[in-house]
N, CA, C and O atoms as a printed pandas DataFrame, in Angstrom:
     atom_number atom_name residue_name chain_id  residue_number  x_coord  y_coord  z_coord
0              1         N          UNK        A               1  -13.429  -15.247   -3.437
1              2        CA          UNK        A               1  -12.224  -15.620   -2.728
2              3         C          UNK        A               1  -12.452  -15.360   -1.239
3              4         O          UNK        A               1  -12.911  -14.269   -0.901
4              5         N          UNK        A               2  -12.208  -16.138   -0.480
5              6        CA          UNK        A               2  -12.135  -16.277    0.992
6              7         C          UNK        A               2  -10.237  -15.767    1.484
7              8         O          UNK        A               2   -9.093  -16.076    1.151
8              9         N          UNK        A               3  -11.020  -14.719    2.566
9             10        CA          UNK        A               3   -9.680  -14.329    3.291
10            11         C          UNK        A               3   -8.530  -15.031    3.428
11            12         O          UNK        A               3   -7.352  -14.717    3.257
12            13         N          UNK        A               4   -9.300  -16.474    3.913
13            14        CA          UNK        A               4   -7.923  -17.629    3.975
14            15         C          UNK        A               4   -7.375  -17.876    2.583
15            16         O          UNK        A               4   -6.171  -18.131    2.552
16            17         N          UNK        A               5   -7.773  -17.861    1.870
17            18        CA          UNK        A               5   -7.153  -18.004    0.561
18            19         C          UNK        A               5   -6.736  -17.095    0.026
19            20         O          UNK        A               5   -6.863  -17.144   -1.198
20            21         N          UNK        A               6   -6.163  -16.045    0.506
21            22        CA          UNK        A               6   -5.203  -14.982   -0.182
22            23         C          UNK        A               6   -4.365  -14.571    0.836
23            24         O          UNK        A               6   -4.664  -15.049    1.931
24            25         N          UNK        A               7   -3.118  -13.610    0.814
25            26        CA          UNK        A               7   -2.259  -12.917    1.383
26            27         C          UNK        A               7   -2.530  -11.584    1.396
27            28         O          UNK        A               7   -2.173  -10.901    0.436
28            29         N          UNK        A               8   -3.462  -10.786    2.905
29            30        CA          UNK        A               8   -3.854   -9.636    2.842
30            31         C          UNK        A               8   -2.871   -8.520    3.356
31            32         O          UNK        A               8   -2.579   -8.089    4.472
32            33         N          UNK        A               9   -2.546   -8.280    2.266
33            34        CA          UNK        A               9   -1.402   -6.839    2.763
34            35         C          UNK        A               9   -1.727   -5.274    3.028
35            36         O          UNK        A               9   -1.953   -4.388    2.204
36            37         N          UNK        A              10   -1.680   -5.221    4.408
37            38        CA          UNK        A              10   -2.308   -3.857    5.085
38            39         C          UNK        A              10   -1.026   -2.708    4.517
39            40         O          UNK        A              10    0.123   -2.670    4.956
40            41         N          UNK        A              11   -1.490   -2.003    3.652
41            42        CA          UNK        A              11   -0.496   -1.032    3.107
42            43         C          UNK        A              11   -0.569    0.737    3.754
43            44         O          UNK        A              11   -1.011    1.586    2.979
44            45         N          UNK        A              12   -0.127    1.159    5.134
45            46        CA          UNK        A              12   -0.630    2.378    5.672
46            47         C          UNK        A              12    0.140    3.199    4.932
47            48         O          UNK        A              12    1.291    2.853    4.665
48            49         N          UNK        A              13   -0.337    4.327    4.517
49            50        CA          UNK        A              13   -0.098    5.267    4.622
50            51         C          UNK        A              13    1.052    6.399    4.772
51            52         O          UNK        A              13    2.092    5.966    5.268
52            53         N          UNK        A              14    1.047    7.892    4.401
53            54        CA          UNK        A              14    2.050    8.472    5.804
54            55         C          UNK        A              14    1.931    8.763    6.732
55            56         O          UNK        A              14    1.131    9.696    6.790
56            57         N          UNK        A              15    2.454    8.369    8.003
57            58        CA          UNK        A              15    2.591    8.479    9.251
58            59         C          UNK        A              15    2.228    7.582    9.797
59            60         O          UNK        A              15    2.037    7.574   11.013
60            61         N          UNK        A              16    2.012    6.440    8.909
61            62        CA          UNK        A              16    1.802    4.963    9.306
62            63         C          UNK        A              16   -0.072    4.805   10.002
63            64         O          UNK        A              16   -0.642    5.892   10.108
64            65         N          UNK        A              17   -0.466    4.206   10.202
65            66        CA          UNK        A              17   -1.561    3.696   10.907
66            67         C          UNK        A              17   -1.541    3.728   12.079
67            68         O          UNK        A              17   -0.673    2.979   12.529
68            69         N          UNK        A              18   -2.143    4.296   12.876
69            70        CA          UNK        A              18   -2.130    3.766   14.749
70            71         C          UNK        A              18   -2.864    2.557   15.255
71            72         O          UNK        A              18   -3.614    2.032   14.433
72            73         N          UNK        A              19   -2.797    2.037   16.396
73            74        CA          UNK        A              19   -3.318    1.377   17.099
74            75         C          UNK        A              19   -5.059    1.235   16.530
75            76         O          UNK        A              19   -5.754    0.312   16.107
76            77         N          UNK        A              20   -5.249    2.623   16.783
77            78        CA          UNK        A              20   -7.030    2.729   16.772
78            79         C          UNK        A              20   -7.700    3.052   15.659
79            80         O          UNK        A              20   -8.882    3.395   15.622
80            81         N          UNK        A              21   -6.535    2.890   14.215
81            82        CA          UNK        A              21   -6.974    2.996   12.791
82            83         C          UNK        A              21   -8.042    1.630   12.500
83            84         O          UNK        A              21   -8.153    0.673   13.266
84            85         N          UNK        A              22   -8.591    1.763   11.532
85            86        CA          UNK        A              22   -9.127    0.667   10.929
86            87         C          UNK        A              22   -8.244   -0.514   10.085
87            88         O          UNK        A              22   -8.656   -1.632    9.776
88            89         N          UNK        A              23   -7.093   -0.012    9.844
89            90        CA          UNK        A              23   -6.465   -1.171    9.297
90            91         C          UNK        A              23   -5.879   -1.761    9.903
91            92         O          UNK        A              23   -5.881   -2.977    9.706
92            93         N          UNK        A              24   -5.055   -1.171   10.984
93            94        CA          UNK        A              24   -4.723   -2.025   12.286
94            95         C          UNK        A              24   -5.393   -2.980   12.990
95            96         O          UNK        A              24   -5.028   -4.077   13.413
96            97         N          UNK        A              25   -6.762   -2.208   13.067
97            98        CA          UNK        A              25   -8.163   -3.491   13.159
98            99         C          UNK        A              25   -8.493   -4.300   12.329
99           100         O          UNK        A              25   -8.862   -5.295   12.951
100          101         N          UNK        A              26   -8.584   -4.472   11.224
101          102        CA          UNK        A              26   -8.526   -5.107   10.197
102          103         C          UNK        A              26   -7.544   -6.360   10.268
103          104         O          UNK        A              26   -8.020   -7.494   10.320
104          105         N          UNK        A              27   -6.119   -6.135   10.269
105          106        CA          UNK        A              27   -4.828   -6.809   10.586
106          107         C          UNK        A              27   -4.744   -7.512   11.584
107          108         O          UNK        A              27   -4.063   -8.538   11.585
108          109         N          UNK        A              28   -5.547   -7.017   12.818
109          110        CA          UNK        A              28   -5.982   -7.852   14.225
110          111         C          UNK        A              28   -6.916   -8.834   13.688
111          112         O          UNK        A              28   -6.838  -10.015   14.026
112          113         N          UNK        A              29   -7.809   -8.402   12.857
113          114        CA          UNK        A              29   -8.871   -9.586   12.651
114          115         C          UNK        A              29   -8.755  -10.881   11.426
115          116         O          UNK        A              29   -9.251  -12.007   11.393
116          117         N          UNK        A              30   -8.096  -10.330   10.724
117          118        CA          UNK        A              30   -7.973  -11.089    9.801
118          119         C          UNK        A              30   -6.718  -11.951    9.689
119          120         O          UNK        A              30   -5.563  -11.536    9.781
120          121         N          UNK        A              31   -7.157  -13.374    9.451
121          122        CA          UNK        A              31   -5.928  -14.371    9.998
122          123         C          UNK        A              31   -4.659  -14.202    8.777
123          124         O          UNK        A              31   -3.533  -14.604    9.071
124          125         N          UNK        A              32   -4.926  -13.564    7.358
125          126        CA          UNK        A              32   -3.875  -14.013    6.520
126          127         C          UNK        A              32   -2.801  -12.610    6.355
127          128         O          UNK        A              32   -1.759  -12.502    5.708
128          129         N          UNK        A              33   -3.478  -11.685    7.162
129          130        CA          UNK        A              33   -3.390   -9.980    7.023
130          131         C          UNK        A              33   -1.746  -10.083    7.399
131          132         O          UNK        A              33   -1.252  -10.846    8.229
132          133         N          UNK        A              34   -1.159   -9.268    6.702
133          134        CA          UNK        A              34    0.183   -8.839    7.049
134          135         C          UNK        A              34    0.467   -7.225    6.818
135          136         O          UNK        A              34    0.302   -6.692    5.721
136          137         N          UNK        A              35    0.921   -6.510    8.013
137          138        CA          UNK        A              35    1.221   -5.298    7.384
138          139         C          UNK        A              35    2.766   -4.915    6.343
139          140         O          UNK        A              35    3.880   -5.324    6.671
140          141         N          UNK        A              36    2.542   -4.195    5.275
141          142        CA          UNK        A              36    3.926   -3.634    4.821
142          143         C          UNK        A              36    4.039   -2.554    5.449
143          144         O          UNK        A              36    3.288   -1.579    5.441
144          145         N          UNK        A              37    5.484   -2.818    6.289
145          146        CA          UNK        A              37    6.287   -2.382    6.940
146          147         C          UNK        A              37    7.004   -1.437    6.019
147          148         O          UNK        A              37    7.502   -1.959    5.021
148          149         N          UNK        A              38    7.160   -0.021    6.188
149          150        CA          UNK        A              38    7.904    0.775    5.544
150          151         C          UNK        A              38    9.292    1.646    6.297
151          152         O          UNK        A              38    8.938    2.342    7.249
152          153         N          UNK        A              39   10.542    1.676    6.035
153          154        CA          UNK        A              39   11.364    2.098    6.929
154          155         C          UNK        A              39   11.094    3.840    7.398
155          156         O          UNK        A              39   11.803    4.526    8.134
156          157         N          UNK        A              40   10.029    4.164    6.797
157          158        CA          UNK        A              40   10.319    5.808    6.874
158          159         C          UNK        A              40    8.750    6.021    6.835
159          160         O          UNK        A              40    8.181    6.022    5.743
160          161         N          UNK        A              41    8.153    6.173    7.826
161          162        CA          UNK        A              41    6.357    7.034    7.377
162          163         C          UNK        A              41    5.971    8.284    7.505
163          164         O          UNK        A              41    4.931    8.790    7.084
164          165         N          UNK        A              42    7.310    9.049    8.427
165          166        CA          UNK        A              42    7.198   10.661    7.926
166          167         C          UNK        A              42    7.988   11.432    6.839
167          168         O          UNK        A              42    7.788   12.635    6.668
168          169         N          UNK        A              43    8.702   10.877    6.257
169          170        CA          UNK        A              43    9.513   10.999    5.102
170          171         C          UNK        A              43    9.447    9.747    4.140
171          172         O          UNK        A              43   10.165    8.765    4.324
172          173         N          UNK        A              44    8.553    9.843    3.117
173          174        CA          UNK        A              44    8.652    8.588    2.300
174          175         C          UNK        A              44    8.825    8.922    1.219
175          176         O          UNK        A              44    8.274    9.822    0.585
176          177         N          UNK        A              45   10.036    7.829    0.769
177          178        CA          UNK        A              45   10.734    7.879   -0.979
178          179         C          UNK        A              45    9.913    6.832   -1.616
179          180         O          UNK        A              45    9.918    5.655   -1.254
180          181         N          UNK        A              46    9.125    7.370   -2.694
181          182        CA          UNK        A              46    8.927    6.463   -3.094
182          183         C          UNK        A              46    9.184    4.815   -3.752
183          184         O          UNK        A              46    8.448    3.828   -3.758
184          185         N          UNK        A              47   10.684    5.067   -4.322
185          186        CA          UNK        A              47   11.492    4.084   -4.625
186          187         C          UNK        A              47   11.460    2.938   -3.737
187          188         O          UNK        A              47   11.432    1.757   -4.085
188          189         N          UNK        A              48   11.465    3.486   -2.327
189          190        CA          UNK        A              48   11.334    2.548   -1.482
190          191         C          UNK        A              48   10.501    2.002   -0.750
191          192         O          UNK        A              48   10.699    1.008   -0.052
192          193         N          UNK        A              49    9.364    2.707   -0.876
193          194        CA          UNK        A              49    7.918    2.394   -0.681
194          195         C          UNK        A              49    7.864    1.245   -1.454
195          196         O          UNK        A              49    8.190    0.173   -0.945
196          197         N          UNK        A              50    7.450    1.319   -2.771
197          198        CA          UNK        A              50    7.691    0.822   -4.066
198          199         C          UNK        A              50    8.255   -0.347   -4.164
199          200         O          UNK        A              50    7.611   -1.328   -4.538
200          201         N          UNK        A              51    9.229   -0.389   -3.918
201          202        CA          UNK        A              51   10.362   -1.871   -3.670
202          203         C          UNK        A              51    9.356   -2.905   -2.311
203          204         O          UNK        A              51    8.759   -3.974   -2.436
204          205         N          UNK        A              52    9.529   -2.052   -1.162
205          206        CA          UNK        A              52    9.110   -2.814   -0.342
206          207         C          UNK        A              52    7.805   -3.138   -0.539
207          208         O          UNK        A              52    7.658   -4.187    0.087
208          209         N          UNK        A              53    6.601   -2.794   -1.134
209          210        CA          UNK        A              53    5.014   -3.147   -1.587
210          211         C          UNK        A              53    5.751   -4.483   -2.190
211          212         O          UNK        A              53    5.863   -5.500   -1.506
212          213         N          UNK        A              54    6.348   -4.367   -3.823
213          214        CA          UNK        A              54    6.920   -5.659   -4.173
214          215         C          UNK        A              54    7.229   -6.572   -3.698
215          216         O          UNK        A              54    6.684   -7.648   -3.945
216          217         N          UNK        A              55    8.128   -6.443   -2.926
217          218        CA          UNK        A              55    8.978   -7.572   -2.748
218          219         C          UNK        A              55    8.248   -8.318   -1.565
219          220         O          UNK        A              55    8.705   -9.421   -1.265
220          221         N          UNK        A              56    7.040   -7.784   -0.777
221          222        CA          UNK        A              56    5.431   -8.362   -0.377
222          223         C          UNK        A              56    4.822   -9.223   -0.925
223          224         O          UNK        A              56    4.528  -10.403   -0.733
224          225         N          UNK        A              57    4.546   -7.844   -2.232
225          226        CA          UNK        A              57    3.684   -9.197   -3.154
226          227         C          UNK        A              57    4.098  -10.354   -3.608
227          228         O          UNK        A              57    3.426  -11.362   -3.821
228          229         N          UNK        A              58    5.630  -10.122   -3.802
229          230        CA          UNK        A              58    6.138  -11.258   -4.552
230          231         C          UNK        A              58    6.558  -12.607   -3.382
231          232         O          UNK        A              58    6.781  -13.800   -3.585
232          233         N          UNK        A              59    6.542  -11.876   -2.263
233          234        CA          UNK        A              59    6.857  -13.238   -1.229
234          235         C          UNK        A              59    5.402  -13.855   -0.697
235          236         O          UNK        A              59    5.195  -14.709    0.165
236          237         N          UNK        A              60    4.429  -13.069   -1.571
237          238        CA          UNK        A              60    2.840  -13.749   -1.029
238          239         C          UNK        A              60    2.994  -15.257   -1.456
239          240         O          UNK        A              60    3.465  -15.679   -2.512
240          241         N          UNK        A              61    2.442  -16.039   -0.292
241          242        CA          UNK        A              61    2.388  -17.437   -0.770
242          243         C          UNK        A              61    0.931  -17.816   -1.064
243          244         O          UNK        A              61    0.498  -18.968   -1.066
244          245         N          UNK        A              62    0.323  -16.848   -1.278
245          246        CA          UNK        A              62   -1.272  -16.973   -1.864
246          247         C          UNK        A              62   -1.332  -15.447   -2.815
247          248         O          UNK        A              62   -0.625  -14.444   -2.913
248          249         N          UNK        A              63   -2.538  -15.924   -3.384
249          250        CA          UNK        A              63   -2.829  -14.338   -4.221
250          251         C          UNK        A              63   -2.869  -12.971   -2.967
251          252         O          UNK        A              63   -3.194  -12.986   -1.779
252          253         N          UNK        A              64   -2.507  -12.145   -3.638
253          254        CA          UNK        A              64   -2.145  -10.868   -2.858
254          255         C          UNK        A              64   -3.214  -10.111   -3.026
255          256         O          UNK        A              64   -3.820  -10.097   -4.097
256          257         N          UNK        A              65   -3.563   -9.408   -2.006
257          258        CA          UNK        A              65   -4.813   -8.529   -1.963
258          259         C          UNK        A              65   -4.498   -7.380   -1.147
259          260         O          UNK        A              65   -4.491   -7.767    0.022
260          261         N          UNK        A              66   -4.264   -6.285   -1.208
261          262        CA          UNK        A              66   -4.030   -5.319   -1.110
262          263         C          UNK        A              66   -4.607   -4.116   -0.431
263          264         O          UNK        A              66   -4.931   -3.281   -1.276
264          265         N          UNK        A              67   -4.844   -3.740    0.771
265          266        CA          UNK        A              67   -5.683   -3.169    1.638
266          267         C          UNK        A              67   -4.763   -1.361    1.788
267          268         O          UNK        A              67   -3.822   -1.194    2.564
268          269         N          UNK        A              68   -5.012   -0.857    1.379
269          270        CA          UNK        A              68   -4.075    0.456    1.169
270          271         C          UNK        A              68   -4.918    1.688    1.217
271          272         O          UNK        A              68   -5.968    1.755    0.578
272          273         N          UNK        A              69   -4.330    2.992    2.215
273          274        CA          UNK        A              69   -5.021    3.998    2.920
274          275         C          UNK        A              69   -3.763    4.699    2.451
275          276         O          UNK        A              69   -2.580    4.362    2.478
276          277         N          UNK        A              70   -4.716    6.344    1.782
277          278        CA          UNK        A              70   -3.444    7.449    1.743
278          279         C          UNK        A              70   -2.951    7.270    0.957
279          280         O          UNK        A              70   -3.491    7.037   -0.125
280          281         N          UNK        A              71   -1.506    7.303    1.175
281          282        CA          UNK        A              71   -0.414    7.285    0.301
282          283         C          UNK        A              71    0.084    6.181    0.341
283          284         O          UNK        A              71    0.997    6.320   -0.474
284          285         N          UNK        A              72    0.165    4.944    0.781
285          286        CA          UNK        A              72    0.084    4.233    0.186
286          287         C          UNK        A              72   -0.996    3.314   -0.786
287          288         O          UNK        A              72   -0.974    2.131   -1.125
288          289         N          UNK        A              73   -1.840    4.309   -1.034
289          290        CA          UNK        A              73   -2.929    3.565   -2.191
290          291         C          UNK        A              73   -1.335    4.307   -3.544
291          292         O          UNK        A              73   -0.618    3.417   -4.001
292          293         N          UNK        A              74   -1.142    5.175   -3.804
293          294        CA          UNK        A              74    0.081    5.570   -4.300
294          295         C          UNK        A              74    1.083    4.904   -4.810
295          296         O          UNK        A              74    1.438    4.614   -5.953
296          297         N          UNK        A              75    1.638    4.635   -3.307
297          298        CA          UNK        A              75    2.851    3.671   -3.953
298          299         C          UNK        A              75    2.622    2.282   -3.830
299          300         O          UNK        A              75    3.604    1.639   -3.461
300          301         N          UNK        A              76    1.515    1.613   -4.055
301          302        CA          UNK        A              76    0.839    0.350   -4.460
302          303         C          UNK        A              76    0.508    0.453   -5.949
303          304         O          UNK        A              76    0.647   -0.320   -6.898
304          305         N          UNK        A              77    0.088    1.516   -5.828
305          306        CA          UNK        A              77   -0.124    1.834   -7.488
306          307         C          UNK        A              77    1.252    1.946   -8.009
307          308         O          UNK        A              77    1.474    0.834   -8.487
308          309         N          UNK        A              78    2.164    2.590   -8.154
309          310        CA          UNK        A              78    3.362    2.495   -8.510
310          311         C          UNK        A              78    4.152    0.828   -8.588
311          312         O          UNK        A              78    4.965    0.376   -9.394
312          313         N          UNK        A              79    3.565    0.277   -7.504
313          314        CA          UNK        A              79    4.250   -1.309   -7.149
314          315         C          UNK        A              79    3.638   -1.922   -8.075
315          316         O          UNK        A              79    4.373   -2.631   -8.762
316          317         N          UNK        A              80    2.558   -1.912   -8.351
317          318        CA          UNK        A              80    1.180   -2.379   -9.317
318          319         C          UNK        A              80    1.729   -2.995  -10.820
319          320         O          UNK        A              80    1.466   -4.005  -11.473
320          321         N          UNK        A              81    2.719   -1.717  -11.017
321          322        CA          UNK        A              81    3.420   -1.212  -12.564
322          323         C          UNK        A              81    4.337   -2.817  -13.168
323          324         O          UNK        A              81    4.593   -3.346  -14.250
324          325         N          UNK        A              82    4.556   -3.072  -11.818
325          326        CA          UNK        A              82    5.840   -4.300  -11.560
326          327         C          UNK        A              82    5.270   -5.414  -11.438
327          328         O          UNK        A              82    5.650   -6.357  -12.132
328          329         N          UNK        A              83    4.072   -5.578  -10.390
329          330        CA          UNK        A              83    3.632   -6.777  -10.337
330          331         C          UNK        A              83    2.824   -7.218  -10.244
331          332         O          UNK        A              83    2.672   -8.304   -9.685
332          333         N          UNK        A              84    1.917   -6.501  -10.795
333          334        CA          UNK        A              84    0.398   -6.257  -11.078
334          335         C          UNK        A              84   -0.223   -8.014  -11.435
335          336         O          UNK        A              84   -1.358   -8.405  -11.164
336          337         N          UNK        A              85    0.947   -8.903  -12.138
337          338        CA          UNK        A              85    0.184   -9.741  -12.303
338          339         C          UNK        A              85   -0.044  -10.850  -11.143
339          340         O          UNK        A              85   -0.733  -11.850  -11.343
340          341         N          UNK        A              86    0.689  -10.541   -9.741
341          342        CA          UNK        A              86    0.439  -11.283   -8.620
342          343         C          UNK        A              86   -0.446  -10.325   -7.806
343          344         O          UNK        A              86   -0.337  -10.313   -6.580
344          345         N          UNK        A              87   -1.289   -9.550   -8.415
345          346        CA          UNK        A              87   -2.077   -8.806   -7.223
346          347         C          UNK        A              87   -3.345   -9.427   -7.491
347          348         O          UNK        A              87   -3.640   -9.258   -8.675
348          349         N          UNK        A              88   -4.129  -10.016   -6.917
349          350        CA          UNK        A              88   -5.912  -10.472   -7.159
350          351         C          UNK        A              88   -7.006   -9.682   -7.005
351          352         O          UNK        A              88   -8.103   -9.987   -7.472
352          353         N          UNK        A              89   -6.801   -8.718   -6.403
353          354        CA          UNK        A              89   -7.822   -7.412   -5.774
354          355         C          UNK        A              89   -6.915   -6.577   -4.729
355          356         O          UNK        A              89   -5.961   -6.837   -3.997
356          357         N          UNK        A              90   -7.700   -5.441   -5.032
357          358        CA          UNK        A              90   -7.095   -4.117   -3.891
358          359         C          UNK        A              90   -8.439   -3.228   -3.307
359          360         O          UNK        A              90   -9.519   -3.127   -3.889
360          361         N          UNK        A              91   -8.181   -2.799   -2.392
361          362        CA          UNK        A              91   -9.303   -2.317   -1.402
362          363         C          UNK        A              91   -8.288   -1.125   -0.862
363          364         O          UNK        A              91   -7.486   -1.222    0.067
364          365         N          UNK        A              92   -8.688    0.657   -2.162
365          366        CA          UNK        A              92   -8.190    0.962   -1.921
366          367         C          UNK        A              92   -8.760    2.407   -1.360
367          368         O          UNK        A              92   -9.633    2.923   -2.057
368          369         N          UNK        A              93   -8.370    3.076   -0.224
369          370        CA          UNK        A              93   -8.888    4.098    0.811
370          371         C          UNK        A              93   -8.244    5.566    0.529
371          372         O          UNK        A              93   -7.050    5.799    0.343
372          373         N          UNK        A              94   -9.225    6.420    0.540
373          374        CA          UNK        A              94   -8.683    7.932    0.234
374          375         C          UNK        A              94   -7.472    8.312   -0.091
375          376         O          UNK        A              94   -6.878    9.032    0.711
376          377         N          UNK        A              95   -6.984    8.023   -1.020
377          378        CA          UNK        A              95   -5.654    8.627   -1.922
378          379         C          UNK        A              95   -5.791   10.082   -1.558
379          380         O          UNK        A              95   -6.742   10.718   -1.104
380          381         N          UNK        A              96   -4.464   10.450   -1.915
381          382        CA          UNK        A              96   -4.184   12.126   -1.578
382          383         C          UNK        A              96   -4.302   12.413   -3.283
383          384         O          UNK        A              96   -4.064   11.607   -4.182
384          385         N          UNK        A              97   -4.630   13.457   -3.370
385          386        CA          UNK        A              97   -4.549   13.811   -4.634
386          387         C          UNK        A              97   -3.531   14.750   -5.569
387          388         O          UNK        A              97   -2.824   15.232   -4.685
388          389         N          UNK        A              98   -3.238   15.072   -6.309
389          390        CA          UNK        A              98   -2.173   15.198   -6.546
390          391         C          UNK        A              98   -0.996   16.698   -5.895
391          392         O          UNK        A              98    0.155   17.056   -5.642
392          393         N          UNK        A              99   -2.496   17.082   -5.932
393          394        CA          UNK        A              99   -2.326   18.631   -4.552
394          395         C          UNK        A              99   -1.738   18.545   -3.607
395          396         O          UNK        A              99   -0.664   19.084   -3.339
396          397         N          UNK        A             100   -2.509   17.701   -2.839
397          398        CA          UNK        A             100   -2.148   17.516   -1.833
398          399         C          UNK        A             100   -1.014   16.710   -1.538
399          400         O          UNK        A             100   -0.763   16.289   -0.409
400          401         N          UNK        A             101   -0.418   16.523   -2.420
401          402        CA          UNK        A             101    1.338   15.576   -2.467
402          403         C          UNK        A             101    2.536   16.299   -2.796
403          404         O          UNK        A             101    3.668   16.095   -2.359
404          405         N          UNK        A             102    1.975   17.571   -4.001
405          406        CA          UNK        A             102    2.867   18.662   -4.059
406          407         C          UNK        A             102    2.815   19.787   -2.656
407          408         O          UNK        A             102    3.539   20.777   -2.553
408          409         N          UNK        A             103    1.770   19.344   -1.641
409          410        CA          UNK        A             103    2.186   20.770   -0.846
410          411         C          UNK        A             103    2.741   19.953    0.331
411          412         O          UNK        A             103    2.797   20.602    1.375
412          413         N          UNK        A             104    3.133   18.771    0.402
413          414        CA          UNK        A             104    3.555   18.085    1.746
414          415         C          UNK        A             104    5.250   18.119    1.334
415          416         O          UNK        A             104    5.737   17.652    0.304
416          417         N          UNK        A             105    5.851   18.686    2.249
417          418        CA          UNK        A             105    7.113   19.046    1.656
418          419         C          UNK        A             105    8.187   17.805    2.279
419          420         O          UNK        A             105    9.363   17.756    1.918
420          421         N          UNK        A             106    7.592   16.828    3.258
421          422        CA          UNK        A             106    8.249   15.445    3.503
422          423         C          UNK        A             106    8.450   14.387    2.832
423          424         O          UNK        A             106    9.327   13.537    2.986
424          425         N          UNK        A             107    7.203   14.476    1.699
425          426        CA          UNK        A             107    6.784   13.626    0.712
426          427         C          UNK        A             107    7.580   13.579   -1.016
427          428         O          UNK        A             107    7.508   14.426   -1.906
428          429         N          UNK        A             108    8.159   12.521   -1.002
429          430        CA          UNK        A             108    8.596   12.745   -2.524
430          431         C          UNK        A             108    8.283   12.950   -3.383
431          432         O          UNK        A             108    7.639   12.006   -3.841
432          433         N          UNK        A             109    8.375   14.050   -4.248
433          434        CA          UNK        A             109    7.314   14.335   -5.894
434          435         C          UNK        A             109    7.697   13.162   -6.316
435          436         O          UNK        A             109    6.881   12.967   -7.217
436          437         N          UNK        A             110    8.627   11.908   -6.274
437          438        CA          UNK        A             110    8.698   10.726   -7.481
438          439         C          UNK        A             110    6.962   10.413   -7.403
439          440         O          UNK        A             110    6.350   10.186   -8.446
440          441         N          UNK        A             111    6.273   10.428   -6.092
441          442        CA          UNK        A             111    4.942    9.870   -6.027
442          443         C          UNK        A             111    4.478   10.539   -7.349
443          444         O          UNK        A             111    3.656    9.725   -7.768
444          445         N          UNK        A             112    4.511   11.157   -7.893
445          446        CA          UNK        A             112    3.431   12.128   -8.578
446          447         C          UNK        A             112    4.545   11.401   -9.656
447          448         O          UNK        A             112    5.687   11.006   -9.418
448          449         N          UNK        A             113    3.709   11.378  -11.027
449          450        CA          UNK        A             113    2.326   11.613  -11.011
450          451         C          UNK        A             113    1.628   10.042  -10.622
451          452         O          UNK        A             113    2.203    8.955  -10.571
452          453         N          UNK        A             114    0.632   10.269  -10.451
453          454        CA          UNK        A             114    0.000    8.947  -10.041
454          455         C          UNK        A             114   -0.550    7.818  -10.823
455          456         O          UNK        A             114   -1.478    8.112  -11.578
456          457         N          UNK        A             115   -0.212    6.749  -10.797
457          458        CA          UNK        A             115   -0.432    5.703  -11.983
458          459         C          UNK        A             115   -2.847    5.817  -12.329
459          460         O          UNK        A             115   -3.795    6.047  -11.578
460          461         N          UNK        A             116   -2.736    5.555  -13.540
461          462        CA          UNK        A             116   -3.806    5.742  -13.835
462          463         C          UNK        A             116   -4.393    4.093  -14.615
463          464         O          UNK        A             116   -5.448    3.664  -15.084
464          465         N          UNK        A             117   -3.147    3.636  -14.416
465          466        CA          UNK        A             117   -3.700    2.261  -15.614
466          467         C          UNK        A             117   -4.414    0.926  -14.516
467          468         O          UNK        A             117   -3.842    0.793  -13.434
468          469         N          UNK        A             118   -5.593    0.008  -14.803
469          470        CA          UNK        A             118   -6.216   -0.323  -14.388
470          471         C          UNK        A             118   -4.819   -1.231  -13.755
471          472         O          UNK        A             118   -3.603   -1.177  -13.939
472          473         N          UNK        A             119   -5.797   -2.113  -12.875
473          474        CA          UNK        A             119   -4.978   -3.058  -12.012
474          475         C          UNK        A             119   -5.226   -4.525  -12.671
475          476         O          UNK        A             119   -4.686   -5.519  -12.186
């Protein structure tokens, strides 16, 4: 599959991506790249992480491909559960592990536990 032929959704993280991240670069370079926009990246519910990954994939007007760093490799996985059958591939970057989600006290335990079933 060629870039142009899918809908690449840059999925950051918490605390969102900066300027001088790699997926931000990524999103600069790539013509079909869209970031999901999340209303909250120092406090994130998952529910709404979750919703908003969806309702992405589901407005992809090509197969969805999935570019996700952190915590949102997380709640992509969680989104996954829902609409796994419009996702084509994911390209997914250092997940927090489950430790490290129980000691971030901004972060919602709904994240946990973390989906394990293939994509």
């Amino acid at each position: 599959m060629r870039v142009a032929e899918a809908d690449i959704l840059i999925v950051p993280g918490w605390s969102d991506s900066g300027p001088e991240h790699w997926q931000t670069r990524w999103q600069a370079k790539l013509s079909t790249a869209r970031r999901v926009t999340q209303r909250d990246y120092e406090k994130p519910i998952r529910a709404e992480w979750e919703e908003t990954i969806a309702q992405e994939v589901l407005a992809s007007a090509r197969p969805a491909v999935i570019v996700a760093h952190s915590l949102g490799v997380i709640a992509a996985l969680h989104a996954a559960q829902r609409v796994g059958d419009k996702i084509a591939g994911a390209f997914l970057v250092a997940p927090p592990s489950e430790a490290v989600i129980r000691e971030l006290p901004l972060v919602d335990s709904a994240f946990l536990p973390i989906p394990r079933a293939k994509l």
